[in-house]
TILOVO-662323 format. One line per field, with one value per residue (C-alpha): x, y, z; chain; residue in three letters; residue number from 0. Coordinates in Angstrom, 1 decimal. Example, Ala and Ser with C-alpha at 12.3 -4.5 7.8 and 13.67 -1.06 7.14 Angstrom:
// residues 2
c1 = [12.3 | 13.7]
c2 = [-4.5 | -1.1]
c3 = [7.8 | 7.1]
chain = [A | A]
resn = [ALA | SER]
resi = [0 | 1]
***
This chain:
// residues 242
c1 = [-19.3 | -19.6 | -16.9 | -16.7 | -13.0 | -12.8 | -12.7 | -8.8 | -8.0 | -4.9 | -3.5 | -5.0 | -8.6 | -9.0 | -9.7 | -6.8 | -6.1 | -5.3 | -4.7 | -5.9 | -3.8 | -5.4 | -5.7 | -9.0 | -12.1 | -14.2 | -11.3 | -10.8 | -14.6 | -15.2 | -12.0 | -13.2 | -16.7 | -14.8 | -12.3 | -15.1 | -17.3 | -14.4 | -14.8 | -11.3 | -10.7 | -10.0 | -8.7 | -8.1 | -5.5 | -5.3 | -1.5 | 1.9 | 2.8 | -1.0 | 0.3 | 2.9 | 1.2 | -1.6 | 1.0 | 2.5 | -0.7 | -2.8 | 0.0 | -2.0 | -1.4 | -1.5 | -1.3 | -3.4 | -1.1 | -1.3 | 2.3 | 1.3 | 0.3 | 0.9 | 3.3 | 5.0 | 4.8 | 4.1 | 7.5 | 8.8 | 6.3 | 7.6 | 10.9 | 10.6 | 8.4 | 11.3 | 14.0 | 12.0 | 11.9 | 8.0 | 7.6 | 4.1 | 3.2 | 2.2 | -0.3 | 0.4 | -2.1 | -0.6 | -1.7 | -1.2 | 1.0 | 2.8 | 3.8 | 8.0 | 10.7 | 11.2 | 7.1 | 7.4 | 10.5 | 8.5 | 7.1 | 10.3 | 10.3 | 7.1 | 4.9 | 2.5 | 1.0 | -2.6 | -2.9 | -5.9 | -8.9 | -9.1 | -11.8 | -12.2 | -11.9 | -8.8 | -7.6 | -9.1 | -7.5 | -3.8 | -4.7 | -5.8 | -2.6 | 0.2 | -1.5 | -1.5 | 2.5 | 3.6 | 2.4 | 0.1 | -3.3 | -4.7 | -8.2 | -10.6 | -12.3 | -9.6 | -7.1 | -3.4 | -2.2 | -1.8 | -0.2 | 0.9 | 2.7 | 5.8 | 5.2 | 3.5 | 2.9 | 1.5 | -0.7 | -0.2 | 3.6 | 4.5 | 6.7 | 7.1 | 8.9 | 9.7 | 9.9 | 10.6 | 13.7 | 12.5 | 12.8 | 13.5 | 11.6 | 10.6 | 7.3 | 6.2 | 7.7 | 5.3 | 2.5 | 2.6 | 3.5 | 0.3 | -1.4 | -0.8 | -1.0 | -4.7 | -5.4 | -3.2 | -4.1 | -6.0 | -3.7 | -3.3 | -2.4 | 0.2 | -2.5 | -4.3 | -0.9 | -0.2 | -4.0 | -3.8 | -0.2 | 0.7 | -2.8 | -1.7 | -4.3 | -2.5 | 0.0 | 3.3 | 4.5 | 4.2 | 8.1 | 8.0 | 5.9 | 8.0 | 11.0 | 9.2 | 8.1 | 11.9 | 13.2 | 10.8 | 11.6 | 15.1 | 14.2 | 11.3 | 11.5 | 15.8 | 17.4 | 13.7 | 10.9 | 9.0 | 6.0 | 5.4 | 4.8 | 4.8 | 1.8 | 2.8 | 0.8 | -1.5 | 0.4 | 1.4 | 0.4 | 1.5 | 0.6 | 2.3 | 4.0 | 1.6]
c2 = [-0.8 | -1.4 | -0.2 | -2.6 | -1.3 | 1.9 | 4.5 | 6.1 | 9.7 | 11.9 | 12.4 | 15.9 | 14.3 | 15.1 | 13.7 | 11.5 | 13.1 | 10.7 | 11.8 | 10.0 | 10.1 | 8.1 | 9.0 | 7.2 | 9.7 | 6.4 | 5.2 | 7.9 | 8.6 | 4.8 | 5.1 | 8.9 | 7.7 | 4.6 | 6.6 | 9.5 | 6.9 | 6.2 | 9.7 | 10.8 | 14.0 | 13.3 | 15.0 | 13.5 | 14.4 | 13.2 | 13.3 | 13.0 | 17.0 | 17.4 | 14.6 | 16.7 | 20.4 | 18.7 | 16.4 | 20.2 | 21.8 | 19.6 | 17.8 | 14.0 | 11.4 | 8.7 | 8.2 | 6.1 | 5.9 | 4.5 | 3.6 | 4.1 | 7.4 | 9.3 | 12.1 | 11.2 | 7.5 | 6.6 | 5.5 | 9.2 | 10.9 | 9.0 | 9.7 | 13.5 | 13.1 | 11.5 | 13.7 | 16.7 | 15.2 | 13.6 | 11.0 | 9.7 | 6.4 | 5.5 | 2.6 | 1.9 | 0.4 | -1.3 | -3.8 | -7.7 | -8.5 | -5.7 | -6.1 | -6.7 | -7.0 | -3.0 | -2.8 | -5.6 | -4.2 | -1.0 | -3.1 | -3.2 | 0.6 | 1.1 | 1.5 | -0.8 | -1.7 | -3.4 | -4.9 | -4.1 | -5.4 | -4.9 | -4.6 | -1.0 | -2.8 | -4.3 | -0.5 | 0.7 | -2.0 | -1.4 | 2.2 | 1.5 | -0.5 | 1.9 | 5.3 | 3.1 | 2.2 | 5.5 | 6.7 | 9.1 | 7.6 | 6.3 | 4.3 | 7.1 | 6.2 | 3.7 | 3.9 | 4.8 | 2.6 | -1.2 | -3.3 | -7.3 | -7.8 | -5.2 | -4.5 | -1.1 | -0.1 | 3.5 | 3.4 | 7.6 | 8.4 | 5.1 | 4.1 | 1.3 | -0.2 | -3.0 | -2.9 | 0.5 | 0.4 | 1.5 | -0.5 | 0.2 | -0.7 | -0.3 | 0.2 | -3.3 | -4.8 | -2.1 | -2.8 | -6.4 | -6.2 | -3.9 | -6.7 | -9.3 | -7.1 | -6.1 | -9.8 | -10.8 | -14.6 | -15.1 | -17.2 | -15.6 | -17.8 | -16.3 | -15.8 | -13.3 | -11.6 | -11.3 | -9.8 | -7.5 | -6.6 | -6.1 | -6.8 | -9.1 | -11.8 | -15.2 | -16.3 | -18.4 | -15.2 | -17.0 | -17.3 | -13.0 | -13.7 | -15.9 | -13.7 | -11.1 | -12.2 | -13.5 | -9.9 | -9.1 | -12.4 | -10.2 | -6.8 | -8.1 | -11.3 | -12.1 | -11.9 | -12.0 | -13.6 | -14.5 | -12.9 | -14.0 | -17.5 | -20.2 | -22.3 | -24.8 | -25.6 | -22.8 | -19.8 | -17.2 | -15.7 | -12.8 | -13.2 | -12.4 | -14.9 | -17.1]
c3 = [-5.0 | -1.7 | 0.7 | 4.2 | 4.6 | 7.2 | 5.7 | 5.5 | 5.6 | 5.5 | 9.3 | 9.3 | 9.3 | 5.7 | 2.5 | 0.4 | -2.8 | -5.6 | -9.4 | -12.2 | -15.6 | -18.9 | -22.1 | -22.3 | -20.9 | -20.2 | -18.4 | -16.0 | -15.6 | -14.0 | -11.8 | -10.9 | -9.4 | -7.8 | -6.1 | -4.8 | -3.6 | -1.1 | -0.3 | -1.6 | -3.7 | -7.1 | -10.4 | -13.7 | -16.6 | -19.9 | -21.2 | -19.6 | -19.3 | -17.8 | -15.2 | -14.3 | -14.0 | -11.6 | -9.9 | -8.6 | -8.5 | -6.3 | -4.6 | -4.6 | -2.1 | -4.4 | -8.6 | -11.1 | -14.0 | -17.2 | -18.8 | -22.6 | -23.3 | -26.9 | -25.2 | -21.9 | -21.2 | -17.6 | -16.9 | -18.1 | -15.7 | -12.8 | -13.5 | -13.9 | -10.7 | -8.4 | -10.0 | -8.7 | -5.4 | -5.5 | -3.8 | -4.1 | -4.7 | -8.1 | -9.2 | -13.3 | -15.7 | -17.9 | -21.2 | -20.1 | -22.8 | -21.6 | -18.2 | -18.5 | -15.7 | -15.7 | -14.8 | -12.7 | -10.9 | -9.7 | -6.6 | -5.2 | -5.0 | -3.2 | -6.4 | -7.9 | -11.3 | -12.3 | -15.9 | -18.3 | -18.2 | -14.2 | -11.5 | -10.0 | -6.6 | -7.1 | -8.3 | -4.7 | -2.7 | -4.5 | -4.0 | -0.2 | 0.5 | -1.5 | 0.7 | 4.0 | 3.5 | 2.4 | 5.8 | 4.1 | 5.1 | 8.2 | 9.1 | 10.9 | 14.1 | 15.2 | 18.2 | 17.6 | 19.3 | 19.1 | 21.8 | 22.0 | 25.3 | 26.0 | 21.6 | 20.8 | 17.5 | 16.8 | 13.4 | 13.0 | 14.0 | 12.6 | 15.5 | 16.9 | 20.1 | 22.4 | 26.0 | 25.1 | 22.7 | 19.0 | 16.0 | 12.8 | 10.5 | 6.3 | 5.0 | 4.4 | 7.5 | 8.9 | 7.2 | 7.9 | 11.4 | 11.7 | 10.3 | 12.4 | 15.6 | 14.3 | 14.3 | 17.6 | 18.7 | 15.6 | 12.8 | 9.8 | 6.4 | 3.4 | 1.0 | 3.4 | 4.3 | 0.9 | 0.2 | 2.7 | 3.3 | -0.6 | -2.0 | -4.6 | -5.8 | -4.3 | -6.9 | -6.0 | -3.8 | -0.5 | -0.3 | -0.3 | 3.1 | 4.8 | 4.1 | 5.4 | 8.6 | 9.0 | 9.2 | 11.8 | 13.6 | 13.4 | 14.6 | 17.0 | 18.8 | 18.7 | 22.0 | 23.5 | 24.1 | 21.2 | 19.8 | 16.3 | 15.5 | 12.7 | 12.9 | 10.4 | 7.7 | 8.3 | 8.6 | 11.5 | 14.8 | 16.9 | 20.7 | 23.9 | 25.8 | 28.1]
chain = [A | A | A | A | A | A | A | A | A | A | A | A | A | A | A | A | A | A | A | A | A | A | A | A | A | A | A | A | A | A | A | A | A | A | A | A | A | A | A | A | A | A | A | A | A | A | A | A | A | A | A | A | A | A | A | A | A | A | A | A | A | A | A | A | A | A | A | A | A | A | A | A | A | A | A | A | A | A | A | A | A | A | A | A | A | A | A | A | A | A | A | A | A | A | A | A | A | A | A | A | A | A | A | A | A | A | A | A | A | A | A | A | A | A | A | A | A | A | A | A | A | A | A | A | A | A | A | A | A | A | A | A | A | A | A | A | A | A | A | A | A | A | A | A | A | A | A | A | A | A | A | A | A | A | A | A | A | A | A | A | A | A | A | A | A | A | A | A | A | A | A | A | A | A | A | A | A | A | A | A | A | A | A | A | A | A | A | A | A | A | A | A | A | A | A | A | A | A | A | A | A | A | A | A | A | A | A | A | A | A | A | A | A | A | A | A | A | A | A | A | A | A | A | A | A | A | A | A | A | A | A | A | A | A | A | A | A | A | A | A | A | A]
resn = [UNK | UNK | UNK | UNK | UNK | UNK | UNK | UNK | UNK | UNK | UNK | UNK | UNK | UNK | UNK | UNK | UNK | UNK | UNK | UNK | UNK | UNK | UNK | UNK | UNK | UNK | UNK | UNK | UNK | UNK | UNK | UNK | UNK | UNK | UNK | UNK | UNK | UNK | UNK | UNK | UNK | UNK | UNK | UNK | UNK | UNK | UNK | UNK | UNK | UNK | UNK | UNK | UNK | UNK | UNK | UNK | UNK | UNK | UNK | UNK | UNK | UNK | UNK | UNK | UNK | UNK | UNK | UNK | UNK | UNK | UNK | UNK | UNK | UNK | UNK | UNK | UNK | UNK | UNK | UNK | UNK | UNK | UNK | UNK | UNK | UNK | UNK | UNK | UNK | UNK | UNK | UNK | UNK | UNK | UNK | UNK | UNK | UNK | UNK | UNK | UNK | UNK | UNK | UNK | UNK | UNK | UNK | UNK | UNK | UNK | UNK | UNK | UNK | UNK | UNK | UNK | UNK | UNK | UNK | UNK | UNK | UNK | UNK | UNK | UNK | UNK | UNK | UNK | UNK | UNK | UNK | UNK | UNK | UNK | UNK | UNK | UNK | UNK | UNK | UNK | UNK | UNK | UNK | UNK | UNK | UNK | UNK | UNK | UNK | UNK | UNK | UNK | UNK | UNK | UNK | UNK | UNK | UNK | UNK | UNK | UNK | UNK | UNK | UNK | UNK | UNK | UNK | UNK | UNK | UNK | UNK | UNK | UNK | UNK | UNK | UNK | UNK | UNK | UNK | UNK | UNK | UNK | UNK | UNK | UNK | UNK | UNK | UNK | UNK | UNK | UNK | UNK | UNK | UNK | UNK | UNK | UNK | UNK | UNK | UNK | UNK | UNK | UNK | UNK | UNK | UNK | UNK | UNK | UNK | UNK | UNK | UNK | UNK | UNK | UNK | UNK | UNK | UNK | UNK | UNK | UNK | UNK | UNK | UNK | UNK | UNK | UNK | UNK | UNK | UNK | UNK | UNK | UNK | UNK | UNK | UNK | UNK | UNK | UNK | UNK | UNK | UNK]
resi = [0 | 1 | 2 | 3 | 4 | 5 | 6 | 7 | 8 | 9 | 10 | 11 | 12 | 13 | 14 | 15 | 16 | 17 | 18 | 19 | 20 | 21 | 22 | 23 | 24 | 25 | 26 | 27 | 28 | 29 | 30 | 31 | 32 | 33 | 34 | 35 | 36 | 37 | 38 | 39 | 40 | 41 | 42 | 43 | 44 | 45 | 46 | 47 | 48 | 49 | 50 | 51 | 52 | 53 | 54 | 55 | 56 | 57 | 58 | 59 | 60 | 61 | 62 | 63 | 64 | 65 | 66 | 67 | 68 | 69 | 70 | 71 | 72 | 73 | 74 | 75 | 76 | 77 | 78 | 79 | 80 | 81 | 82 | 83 | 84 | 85 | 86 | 87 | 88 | 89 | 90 | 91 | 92 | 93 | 94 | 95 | 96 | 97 | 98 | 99 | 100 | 101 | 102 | 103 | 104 | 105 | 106 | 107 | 108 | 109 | 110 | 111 | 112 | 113 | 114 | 115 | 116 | 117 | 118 | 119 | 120 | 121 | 122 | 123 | 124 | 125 | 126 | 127 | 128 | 129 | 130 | 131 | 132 | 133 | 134 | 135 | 136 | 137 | 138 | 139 | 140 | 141 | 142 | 143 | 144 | 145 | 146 | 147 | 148 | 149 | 150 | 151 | 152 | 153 | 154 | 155 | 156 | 157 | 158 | 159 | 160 | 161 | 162 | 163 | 164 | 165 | 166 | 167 | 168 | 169 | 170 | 171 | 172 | 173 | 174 | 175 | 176 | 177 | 178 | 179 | 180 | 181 | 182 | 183 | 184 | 185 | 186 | 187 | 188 | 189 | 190 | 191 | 192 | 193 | 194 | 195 | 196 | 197 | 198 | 199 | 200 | 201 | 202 | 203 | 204 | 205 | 206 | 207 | 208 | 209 | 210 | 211 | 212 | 213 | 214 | 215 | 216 | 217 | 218 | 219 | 220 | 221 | 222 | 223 | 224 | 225 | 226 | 227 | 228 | 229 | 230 | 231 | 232 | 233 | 234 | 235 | 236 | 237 | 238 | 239 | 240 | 241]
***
């Protein structure tokens, strides 16, 4: 697999830590090599209650989880997880016929889920996107810092401010305002937000986009000069005022 992304890191400079939890060996082999080809440190478990004892002992950044499994399911593990105050993002696998509201309704949350049979880069590129929200990976080599007029964003404290008054905001709105200041001037269309920003193949989600980029119409440009625009038809723009 070739990997053109940079390469992302925890903040210390060192390598992301993801855990991978299958009950099928073959399985968490292929996902294994993928994932250490990216450089990250990986460990595998088999069952729910191994999950857990490597979830404490090697503290991962991010986990590969697959919901059926013969003694804790997946959704078990994540709850015993949160109620013990863990926090990292999870990535299920799950069968496609059985991906139901509840599954679906993790994205909200700040996990993600990939259904069987899938691609070991889509698995990366969920992976890449969950670590970059949760604020626990960054890209290496590249500058803090990204600025579009009197807008500063900074990629490692996750702040962000405006003629110097700091704005608020979630994950995502992060992420995709990152996004479209990496790309400033250049006109960006929904399917590539959506790739990019929550790594979902293009699929009827465009209106999650727009509703998006409306809150940080809200938080960024109200009361000032605008920054983001609509370029209709096409899709949006971030660029300071001429």
């Amino acid at each position: 697999m070739t990997n053109a992304s940079p390469a992302l890191l925890r903040p210390d400079g060192s390598p992301l830590r993801v855990l991978v939890v299958d009950d099928e060996q073959m399985l968490t082999d292929l996902l294994s090599m993928a994932l250490r080809m990216e450089g990250w440190e990986v460990r595998t478990a088999g069952s729910g209650f191994e999950a857990l004892q490597a979830a404490r002992e090697f503290a991962p950044d991010a986990m590969v989880l697959d919901v059926m499994m013969p003694d804790l399911d997946g959704m078990a593990v994540l709850q015993r997880l949160r109620q013990s105050g863990d926090d990292v993002p999870v990535l299920f696998l799950t069968a496609k016929d059985a991906v139901s509201d509840r599954v679906a309704g993790l994205t909200a949350g700040g996990d993600d889920y990939v259904t069987k049979p899938f691609s070991l880069e889509e698995v990366v590129a969920r992976l890449r996107g969950l670590m970059r929200r949760a604020g626990t990976a960054h890209a290496s080599g590249a500058e803090p810092i990204l600025r579009v007029a009197d807008l500063t964003l900074n990629e490692d404290s996750h702040e962000v401010e405006r003629a110097g008054d700091e704005i608020d905001l979630t994950a995502t709105e992060f992420e995709l305002l990152r996004y479209l200041m990496r790309n400033q001037r250049r006109v960006v269309s929904k399917a590539q937000i959506l790739d990019r920003v929550w790594n979902y193949d293009f699929g009827g989600r465009s209106s999650v986009v727009e509703l998006y980029i409306s809150y940080l119409r809200k938080k960024i440009d109200q009361g000032r000069e605008p920054l983001i625009h609509t370029v209709r038809g096409v899709g949006y723009m971030i660029k300071a005022p001429s």
